[in-house]
C-alpha positions as CSV (number, residue, x, y, z in Angstrom):
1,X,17.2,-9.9,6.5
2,X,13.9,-8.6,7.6
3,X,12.7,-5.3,6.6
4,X,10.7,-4.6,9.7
5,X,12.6,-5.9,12.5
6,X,9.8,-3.8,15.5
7,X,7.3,-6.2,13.8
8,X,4.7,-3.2,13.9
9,X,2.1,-2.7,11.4
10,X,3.4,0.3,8.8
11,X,0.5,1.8,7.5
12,X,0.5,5.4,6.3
13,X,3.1,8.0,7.1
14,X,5.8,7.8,9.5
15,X,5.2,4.1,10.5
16,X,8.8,3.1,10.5
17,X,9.6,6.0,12.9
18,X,8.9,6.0,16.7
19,X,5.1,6.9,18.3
20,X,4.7,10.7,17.3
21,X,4.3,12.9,20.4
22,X,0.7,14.6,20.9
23,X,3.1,18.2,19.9
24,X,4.3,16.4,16.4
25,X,1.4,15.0,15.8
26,X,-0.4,18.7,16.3
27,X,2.4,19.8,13.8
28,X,1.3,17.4,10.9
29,X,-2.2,19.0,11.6
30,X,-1.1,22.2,11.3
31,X,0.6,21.8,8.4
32,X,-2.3,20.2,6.8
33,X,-5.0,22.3,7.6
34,X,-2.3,25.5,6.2
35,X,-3.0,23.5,3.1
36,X,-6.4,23.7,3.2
37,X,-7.1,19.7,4.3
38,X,-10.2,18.2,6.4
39,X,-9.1,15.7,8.9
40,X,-11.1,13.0,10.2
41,X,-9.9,9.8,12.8
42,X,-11.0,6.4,12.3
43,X,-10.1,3.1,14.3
44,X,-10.2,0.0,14.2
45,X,-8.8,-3.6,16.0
46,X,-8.2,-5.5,12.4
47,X,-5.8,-3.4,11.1
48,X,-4.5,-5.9,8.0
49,X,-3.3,-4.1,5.0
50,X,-6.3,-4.5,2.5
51,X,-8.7,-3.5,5.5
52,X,-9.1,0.3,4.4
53,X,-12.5,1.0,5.5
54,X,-11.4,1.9,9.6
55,X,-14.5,2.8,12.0
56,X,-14.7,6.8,11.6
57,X,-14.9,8.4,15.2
58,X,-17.3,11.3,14.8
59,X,-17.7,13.1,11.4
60,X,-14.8,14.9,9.1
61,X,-13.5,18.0,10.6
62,X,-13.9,20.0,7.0
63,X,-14.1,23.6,8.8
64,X,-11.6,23.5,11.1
65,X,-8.8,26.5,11.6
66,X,-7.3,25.2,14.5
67,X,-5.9,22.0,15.4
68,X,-7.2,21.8,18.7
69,X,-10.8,20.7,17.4
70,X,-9.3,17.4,15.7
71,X,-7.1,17.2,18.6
72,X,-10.3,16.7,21.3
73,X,-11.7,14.0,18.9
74,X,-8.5,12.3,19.2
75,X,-8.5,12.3,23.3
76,X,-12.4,11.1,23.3
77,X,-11.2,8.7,20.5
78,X,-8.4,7.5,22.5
79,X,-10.7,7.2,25.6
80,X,-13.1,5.3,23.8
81,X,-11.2,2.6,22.0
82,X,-7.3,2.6,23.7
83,X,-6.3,-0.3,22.9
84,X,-7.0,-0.3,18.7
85,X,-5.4,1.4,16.5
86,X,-6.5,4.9,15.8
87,X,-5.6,6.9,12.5
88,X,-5.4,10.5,11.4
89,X,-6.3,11.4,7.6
90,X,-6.1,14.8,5.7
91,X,-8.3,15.0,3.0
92,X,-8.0,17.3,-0.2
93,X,-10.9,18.3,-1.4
94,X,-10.0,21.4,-4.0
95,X,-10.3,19.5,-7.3
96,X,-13.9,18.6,-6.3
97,X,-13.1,15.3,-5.0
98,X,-11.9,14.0,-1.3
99,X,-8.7,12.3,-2.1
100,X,-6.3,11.3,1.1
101,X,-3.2,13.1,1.1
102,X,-1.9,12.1,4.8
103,X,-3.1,9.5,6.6
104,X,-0.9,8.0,10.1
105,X,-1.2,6.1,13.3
106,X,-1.3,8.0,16.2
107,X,-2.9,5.5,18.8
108,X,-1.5,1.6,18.9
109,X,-2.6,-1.7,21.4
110,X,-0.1,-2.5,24.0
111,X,0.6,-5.8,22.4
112,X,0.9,-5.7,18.2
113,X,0.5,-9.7,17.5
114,X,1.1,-9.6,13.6
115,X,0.7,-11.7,10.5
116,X,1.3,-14.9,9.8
117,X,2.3,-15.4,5.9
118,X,-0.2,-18.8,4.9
119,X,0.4,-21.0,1.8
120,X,-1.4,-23.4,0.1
121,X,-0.8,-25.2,-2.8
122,X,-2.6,-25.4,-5.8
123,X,-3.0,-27.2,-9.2
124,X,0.3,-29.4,-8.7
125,X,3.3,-27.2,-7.5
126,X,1.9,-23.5,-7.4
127,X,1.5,-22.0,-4.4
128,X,-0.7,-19.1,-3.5
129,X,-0.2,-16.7,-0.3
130,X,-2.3,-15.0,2.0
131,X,-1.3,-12.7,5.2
132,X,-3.6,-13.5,8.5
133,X,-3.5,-11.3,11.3
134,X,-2.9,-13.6,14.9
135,X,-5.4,-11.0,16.3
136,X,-8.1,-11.9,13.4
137,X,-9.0,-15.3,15.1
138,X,-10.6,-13.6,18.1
139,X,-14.2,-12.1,17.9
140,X,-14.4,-8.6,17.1
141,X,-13.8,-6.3,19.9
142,X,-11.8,-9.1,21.9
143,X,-8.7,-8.7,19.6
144,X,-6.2,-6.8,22.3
């Protein structure tokens, strides 16, 4: 049985669910900046799971009141790079420390290529795996 039958990368919130709407995702930013988060919206085309440094699009959002602000860097974020993938995050800075307390795609290629699960055998019969994105093999920038 496979667990992710959409073959889809599912990173961060809501990644099993269908694309969030520009009004749900203004929701989740409401309801984060109520709780006092800074957002910020990074990108990126290699999205493999232990990549967790993205490309930060402008600078954190830590003043913000209104979701409209991180909404506009979304748009130019969108216009800029529309076919990687583009994350929200919601930072909690009030124990003196930014930890991420949401963090979800919002922006996806037209065409989500995968991993491919590589094996190799080692020291007689043990065998060590690896996950390769199929996008990974072309340069950077070239990957969708």
């Amino acid at each position: 049985m496979m667990s992710n039958p959409t073959g889809r990368i599912t990173q961060g919130q809501f990644s099993f669910l269908p694309d969030l709407t520009d009004d749900e995702i203004r929701a989740q930013i409401d309801y984060g900046l109520a709780k006092g988060y800074a957002w910020s919206v990074e990108y990126t085309d290699d999205p493999h799971p232990r990549n967790t440094y993205w490309e930060m699009y402008g600078m954190p959002m830590f003043d913000l009141r209104d979701a409209a602000g991180v909404m506009l860097e979304l748009k130019g974020c969108r216009e800029a790079f529309p076919r990687h993938y583009i994350r929200l995050m919601a930072f909690d800075s009030t124990r003196g420390i930014e930890s991420i307390v949401m963090s979800f795609i919002v922006n996806r290629p037209p065409n989500e290529p995968g991993f491919m699960l590589q094996r190799q055998e080692i020291n007689g019969r043990t065998m060590r795996y690896t996950i390769a994105g199929y996008a990974a093999s072309k340069p950077e920038g070239q990957r969708y």
